[in-house]
C-alpha positions, 0 to 999 in steps of 0.5 A, a space after each residue: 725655294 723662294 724668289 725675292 724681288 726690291 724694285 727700290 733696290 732692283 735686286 732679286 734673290 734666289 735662296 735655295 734653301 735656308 742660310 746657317 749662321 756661316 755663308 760666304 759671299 762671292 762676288 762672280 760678276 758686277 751683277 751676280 753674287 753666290 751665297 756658298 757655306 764653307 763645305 761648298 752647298 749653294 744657299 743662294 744668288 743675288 742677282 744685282 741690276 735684275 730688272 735688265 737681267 730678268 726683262 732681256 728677252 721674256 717682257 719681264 716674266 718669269 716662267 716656273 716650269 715643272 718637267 716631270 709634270 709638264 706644269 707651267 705658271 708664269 709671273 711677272 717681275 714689273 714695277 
């Protein structure tokens, strides 16, 4: 998995795993787009406006937590 953030565009993105060739858009909200392959697999999301998305309530850090192991590392996602 890989997290992308533009600050010039204020996007950030989430690719699950690598796009093919053939992925459709989906536009679920003014903010959210959903990068899907025809037989249904989520490659990815877009997260449009993400600095007010990402900063709400967490000072804009991202926190990866590891559940099995317990292990945390935080970024943060500031300009």
């Amino acid at each position: 998995m890989k997290i992308t953030y533009d600050p010039k565009f204020n996007i950030a993105y989430v690719a699950i795993k690598s796009k093919p060739s053939e992925v459709n858009s989906i536009k679920l909200s003014d903010d959210l787009i959903v990068d899907m392959a025809p037989d249904g697999t989520i490659y990815g999301f877009e997260l449009l406006n993400a600095n007010e998305q990402l900063q709400q309530s967490d000072d804009g850090k991202v926190l990866f937590v590891n559940q099995l192991s317990g292990h945390e590392q935080q970024i943060e996602v500031n300009e």
